[in-house]
Biopython code that builds the backbone (N, CA, C, O; Angstrom):
import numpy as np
from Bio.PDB.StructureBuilder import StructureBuilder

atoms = [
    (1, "UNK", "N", (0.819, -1.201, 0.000)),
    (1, "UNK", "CA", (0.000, 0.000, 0.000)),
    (1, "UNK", "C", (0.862, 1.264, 0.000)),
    (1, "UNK", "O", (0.506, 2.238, -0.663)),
    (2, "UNK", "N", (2.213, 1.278, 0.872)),
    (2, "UNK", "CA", (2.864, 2.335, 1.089)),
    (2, "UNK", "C", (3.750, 2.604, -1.124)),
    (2, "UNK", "O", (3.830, 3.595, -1.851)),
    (3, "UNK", "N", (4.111, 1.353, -1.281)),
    (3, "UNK", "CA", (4.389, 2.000, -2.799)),
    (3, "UNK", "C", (3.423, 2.476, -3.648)),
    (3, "UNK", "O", (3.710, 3.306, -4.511)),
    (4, "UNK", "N", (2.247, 2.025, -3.497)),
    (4, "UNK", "CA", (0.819, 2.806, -4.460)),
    (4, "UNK", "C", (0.709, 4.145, -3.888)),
    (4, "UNK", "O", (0.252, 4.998, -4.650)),
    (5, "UNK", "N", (1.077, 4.566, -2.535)),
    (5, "UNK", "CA", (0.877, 5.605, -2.096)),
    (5, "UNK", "C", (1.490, 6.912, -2.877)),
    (5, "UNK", "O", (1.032, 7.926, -3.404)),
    (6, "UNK", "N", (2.987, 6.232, -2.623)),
    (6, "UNK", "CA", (3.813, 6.952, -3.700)),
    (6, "UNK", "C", (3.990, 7.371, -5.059)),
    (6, "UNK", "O", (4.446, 8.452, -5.432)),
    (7, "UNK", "N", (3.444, 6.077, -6.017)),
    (7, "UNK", "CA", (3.198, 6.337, -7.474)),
    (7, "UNK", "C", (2.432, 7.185, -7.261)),
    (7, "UNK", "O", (2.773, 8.215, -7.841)),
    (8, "UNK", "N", (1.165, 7.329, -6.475)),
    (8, "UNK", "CA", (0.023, 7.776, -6.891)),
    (8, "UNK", "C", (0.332, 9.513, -6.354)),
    (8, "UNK", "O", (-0.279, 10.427, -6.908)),
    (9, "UNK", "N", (1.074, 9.714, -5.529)),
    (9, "UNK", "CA", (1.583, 11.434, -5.199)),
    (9, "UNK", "C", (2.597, 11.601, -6.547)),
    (9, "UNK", "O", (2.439, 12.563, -7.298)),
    (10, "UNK", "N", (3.595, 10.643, -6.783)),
    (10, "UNK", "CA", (4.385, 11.122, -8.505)),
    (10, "UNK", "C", (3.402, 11.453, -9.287)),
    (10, "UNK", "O", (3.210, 12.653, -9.486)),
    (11, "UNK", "N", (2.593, 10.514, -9.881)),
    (11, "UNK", "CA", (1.660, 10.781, -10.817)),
    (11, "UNK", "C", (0.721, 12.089, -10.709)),
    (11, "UNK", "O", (0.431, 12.748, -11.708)),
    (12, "UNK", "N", (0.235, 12.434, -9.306)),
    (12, "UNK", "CA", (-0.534, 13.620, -9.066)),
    (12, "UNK", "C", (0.472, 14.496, -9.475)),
    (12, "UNK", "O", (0.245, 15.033, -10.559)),
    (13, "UNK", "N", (1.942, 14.919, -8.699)),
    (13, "UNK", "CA", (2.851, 16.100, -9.298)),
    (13, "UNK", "C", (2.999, 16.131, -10.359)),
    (13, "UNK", "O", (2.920, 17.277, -10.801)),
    (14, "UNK", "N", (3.261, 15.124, -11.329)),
    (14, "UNK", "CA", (3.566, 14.839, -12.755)),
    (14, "UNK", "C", (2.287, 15.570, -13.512)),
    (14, "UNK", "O", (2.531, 16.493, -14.289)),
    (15, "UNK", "N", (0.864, 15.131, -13.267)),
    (15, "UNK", "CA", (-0.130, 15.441, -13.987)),
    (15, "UNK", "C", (-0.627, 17.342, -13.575)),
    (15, "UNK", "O", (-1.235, 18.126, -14.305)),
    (16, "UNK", "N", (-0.127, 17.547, -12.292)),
    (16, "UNK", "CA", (-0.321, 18.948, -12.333)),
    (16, "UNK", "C", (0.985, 19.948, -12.560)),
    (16, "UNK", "O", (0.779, 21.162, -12.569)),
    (17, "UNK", "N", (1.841, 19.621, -12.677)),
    (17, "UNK", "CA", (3.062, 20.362, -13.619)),
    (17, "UNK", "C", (2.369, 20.545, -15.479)),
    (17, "UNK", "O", (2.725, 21.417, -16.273)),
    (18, "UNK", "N", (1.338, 19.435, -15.741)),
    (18, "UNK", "CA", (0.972, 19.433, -17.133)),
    (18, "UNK", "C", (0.665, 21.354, -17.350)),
    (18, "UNK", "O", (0.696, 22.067, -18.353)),
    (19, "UNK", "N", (0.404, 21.631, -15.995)),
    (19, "UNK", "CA", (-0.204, 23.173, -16.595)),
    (19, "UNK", "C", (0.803, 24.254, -16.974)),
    (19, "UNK", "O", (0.681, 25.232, -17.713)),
    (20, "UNK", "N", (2.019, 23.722, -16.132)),
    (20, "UNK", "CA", (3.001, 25.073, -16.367)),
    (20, "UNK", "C", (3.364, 25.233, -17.654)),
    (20, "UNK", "O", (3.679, 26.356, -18.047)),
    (21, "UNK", "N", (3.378, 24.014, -18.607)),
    (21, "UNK", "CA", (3.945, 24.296, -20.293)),
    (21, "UNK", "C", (3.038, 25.718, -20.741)),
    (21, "UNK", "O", (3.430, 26.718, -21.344)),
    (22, "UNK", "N", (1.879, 25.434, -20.278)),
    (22, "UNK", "CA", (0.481, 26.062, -21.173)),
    (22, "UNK", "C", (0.761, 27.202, -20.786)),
    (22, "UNK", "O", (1.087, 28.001, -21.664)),
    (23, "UNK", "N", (0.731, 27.746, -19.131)),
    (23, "UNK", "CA", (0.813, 28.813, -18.649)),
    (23, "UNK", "C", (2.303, 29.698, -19.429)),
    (23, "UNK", "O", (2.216, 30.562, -20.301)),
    (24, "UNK", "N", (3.331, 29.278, -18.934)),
    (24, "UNK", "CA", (4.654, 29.719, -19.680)),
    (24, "UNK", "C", (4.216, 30.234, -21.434)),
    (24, "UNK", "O", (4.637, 31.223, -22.035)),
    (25, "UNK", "N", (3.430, 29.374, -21.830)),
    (25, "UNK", "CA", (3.462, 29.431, -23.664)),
    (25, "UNK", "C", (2.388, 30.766, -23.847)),
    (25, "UNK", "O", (2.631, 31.414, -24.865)),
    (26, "UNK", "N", (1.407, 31.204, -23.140)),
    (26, "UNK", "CA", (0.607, 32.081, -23.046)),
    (26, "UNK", "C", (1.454, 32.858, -22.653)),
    (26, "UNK", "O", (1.775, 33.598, -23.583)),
    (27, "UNK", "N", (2.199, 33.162, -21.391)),
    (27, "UNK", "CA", (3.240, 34.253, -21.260)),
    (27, "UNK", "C", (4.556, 34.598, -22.336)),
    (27, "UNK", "O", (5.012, 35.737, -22.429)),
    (28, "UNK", "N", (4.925, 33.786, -22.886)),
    (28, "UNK", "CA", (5.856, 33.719, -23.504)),
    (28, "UNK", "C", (5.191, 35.032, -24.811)),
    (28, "UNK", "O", (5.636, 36.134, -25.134)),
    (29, "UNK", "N", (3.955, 34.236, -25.284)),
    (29, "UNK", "CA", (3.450, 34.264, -26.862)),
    (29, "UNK", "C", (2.774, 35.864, -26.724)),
    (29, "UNK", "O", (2.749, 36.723, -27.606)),
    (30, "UNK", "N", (2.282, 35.951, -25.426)),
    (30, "UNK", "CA", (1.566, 37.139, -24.751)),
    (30, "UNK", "C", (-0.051, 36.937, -25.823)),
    (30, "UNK", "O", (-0.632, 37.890, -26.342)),
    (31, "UNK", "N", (-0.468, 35.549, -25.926)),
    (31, "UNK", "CA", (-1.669, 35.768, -25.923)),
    (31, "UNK", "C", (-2.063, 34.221, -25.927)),
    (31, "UNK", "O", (-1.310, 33.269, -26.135)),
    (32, "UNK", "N", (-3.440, 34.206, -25.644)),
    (32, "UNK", "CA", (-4.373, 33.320, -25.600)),
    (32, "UNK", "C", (-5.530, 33.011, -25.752)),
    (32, "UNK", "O", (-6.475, 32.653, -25.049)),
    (33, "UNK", "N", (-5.224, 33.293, -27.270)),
    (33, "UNK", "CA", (-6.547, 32.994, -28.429)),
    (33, "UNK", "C", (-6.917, 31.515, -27.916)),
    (33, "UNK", "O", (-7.967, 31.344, -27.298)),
    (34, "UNK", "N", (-6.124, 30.551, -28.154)),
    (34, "UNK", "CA", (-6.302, 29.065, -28.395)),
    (34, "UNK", "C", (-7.000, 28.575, -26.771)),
    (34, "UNK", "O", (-7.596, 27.518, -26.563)),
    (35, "UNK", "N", (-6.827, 29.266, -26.126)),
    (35, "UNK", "CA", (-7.113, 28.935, -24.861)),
    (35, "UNK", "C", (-8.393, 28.945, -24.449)),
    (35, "UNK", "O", (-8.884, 30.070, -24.346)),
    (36, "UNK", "N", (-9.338, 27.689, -24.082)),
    (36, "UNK", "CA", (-10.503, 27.568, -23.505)),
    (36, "UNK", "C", (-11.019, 28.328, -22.085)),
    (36, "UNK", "O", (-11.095, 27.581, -21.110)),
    (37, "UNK", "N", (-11.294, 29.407, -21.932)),
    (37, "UNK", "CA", (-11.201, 29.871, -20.376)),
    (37, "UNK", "C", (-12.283, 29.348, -19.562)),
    (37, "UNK", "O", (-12.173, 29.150, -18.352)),
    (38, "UNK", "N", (-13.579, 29.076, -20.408)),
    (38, "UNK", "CA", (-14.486, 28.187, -19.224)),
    (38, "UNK", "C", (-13.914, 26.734, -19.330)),
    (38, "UNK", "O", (-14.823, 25.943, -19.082)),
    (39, "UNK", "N", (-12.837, 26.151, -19.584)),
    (39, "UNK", "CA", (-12.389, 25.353, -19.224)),
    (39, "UNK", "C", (-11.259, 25.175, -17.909)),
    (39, "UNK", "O", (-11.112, 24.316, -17.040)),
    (40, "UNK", "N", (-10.512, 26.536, -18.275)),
    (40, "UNK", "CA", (-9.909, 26.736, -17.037)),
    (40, "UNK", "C", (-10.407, 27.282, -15.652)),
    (40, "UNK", "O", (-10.048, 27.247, -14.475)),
    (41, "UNK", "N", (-11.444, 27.816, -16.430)),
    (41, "UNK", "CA", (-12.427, 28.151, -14.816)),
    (41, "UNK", "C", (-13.048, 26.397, -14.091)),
    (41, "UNK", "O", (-13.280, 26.071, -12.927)),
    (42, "UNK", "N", (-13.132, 25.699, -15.240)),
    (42, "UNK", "CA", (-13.310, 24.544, -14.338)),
    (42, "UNK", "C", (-12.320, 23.513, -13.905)),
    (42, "UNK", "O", (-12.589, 22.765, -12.965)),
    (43, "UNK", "N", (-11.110, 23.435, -14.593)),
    (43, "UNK", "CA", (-9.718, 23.201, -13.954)),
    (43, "UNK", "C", (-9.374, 24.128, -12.513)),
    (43, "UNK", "O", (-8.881, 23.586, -11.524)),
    (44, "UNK", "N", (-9.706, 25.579, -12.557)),
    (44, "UNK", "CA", (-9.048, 26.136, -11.563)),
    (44, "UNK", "C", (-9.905, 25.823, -10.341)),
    (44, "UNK", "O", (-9.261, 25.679, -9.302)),
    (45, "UNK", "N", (-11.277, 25.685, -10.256)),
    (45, "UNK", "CA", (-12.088, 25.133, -9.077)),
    (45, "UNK", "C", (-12.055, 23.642, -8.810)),
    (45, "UNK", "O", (-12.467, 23.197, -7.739)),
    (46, "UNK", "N", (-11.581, 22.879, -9.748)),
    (46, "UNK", "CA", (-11.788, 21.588, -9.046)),
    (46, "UNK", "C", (-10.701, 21.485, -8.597)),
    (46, "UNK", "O", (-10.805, 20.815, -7.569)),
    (47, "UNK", "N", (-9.341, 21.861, -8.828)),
    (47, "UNK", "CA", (-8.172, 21.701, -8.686)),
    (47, "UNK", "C", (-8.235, 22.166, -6.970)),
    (47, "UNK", "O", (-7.902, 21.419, -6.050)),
    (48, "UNK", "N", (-8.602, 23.179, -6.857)),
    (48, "UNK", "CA", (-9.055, 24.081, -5.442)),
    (48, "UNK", "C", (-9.771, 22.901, -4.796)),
    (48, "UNK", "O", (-9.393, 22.150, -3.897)),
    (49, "UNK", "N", (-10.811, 22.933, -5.436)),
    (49, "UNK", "CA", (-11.204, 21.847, -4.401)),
    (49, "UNK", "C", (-11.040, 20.561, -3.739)),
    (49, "UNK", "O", (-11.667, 20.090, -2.790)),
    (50, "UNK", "N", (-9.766, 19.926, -4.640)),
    (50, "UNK", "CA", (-9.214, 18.578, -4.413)),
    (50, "UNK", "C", (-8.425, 19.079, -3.168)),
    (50, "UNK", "O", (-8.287, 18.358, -2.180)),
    (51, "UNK", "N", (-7.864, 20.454, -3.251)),
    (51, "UNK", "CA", (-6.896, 20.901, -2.333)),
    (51, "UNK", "C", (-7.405, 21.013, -0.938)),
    (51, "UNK", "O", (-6.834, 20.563, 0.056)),
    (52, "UNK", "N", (-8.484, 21.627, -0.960)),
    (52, "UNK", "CA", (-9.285, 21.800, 0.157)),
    (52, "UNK", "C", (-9.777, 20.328, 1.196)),
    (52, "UNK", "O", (-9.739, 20.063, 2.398)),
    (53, "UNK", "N", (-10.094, 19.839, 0.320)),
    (53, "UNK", "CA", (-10.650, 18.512, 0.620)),
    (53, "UNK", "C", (-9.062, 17.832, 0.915)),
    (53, "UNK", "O", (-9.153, 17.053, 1.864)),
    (54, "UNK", "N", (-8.153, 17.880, 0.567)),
    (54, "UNK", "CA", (-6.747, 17.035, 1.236)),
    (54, "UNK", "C", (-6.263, 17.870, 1.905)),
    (54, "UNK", "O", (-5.119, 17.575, 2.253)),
    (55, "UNK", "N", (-6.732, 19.114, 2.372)),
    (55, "UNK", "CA", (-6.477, 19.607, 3.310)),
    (55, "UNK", "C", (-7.503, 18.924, 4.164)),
    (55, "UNK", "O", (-6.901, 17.856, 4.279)),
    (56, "UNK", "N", (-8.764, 18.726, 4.945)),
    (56, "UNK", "CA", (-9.661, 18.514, 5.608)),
    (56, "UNK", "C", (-9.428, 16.617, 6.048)),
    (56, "UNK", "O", (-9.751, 16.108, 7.122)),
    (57, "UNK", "N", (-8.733, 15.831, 4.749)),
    (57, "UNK", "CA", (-8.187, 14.833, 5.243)),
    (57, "UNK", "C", (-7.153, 14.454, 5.622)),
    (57, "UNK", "O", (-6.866, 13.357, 6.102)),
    (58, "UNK", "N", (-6.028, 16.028, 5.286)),
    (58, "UNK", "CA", (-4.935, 15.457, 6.079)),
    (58, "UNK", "C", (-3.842, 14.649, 5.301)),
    (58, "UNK", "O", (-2.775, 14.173, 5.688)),
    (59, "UNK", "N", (-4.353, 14.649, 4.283)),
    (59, "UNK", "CA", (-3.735, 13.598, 3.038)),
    (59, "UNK", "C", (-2.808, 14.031, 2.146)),
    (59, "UNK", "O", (-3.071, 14.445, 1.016)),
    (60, "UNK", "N", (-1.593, 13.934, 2.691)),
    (60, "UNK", "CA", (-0.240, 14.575, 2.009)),
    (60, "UNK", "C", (-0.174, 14.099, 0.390)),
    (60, "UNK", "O", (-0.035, 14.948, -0.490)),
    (61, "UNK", "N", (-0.259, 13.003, 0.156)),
    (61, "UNK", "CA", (-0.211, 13.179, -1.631)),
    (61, "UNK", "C", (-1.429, 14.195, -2.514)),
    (61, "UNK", "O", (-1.417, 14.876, -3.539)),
    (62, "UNK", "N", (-2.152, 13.937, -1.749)),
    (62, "UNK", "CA", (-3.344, 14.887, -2.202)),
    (62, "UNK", "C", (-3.046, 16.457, -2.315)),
    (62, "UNK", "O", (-3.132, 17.306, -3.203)),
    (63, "UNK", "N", (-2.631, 16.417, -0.897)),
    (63, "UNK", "CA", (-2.292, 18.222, -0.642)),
    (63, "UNK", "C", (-1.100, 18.576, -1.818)),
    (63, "UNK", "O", (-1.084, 19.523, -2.605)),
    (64, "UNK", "N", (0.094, 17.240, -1.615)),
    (64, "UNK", "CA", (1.124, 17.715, -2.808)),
    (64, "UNK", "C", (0.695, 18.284, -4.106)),
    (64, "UNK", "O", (0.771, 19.456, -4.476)),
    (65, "UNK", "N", (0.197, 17.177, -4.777)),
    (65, "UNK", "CA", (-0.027, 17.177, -5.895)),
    (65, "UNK", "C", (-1.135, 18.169, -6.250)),
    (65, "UNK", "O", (-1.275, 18.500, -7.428)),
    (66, "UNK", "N", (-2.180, 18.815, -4.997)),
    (66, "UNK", "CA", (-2.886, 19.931, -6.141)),
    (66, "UNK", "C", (-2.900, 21.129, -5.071)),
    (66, "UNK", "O", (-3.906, 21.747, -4.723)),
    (67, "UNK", "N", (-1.607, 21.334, -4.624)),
    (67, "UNK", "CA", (-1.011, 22.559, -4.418)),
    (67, "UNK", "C", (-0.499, 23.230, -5.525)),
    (67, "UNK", "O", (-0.436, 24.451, -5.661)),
    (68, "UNK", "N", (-0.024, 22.109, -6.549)),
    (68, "UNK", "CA", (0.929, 22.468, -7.526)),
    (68, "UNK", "C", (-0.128, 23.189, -8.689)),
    (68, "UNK", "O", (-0.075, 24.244, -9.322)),
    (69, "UNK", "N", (-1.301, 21.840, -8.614)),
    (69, "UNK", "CA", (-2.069, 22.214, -9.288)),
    (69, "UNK", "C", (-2.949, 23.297, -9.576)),
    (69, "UNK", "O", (-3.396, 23.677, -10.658)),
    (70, "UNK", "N", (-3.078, 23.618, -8.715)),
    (70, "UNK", "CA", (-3.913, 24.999, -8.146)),
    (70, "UNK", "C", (-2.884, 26.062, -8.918)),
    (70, "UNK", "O", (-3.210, 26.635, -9.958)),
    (71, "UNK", "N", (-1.771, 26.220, -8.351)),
    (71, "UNK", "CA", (-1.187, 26.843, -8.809)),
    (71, "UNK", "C", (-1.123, 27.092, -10.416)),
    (71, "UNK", "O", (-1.430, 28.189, -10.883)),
    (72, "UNK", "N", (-0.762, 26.157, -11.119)),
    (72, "UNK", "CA", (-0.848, 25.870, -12.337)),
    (72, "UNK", "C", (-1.690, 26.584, -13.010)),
    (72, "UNK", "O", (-1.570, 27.613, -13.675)),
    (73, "UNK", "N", (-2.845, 25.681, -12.666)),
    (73, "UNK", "CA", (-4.328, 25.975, -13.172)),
    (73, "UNK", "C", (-4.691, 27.492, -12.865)),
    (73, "UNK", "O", (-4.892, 28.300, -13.771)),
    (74, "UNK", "N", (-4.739, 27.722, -11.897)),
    (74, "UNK", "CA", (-5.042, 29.542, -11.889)),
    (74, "UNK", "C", (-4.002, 30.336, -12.987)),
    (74, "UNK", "O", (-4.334, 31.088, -13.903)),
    (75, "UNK", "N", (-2.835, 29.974, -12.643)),
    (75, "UNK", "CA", (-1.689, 30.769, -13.571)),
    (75, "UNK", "C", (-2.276, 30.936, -15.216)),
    (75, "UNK", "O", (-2.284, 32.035, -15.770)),
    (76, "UNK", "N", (-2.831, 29.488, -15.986)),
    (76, "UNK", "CA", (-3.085, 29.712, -16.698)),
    (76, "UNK", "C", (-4.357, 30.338, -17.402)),
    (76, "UNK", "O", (-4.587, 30.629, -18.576)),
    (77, "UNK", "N", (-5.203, 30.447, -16.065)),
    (77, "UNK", "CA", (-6.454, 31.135, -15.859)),
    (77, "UNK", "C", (-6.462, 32.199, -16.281)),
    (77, "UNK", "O", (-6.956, 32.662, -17.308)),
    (78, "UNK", "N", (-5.488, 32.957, -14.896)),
    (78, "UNK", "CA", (-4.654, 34.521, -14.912)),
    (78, "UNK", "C", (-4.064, 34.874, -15.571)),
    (78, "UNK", "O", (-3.635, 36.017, -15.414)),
    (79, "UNK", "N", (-3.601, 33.933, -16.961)),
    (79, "UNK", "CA", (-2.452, 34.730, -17.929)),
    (79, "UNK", "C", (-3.781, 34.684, -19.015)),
    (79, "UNK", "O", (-3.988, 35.708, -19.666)),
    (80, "UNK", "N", (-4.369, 33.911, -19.145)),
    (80, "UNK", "CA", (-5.511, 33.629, -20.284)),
    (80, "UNK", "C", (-6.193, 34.808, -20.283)),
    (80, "UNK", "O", (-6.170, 35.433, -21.343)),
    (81, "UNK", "N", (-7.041, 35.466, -18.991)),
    (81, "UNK", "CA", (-7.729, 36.567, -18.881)),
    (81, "UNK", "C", (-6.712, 37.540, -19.544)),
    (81, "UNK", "O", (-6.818, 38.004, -20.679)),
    (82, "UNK", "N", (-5.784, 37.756, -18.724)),
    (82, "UNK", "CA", (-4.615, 38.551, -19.241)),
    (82, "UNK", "C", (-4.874, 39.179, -20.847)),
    (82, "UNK", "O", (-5.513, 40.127, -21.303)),
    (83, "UNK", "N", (-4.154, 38.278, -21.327)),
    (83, "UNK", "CA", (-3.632, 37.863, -22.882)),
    (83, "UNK", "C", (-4.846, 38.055, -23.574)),
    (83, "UNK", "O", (-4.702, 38.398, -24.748)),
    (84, "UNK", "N", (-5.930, 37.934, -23.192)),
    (84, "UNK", "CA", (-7.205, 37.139, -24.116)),
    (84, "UNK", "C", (-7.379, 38.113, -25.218)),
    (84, "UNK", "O", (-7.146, 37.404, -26.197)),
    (85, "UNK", "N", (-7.632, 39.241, -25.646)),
    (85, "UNK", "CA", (-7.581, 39.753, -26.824)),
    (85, "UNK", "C", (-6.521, 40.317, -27.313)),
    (85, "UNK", "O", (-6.646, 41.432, -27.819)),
    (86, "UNK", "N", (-4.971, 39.543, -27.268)),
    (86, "UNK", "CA", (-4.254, 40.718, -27.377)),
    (86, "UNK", "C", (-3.315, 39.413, -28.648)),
    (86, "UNK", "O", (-2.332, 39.778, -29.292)),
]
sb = StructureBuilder()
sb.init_structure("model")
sb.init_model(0)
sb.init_chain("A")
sb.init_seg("    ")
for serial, (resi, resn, name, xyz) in enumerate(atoms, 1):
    if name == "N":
        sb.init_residue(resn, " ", resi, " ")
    sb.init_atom(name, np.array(xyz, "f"), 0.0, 1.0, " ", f" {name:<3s}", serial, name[0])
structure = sb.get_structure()
């Protein structure tokens, strides 16, 4: 159980780093036509809420992995609004 524990916190960091490419490429490009924003509005709340909820259980792979995410996911939220007609 203790090694599933572990894949399964890699795999959470691994899958919420997926956001920083996107976020960076919107900053980089300084826009974000291509970018779905009611999609990231629903990436950036569930992501929050996985966080919240592994906060309330206490559950360190959980908390890891969508601390990052949160992060991520808003960033590309916040650069999307940003960028969006430009």
């Amino acid at each position: 159980m203790e090694a599933f524990k572990i894949f399964v916190t890699i795999m959470g960091i691994i899958m919420s780093l997926g956001y920083y490419p996107q976020a960076y490429k919107i900053w980089k490009n300084k826009t974000s036509t291509n970018i779905s924003i009611p999609t990231f509005v629903i990436f950036s709340l569930g992501t929050l809420t996985w966080l919240v909820y592994g906060i309330v259980l206490s559950d360190k792979p959980i908390i890891l992995s969508f601390t990052l995410g949160v992060i991520g996911a808003w960033a590309v939220l916040i650069l999307a609004l940003v960028y969006k007609n430009k």
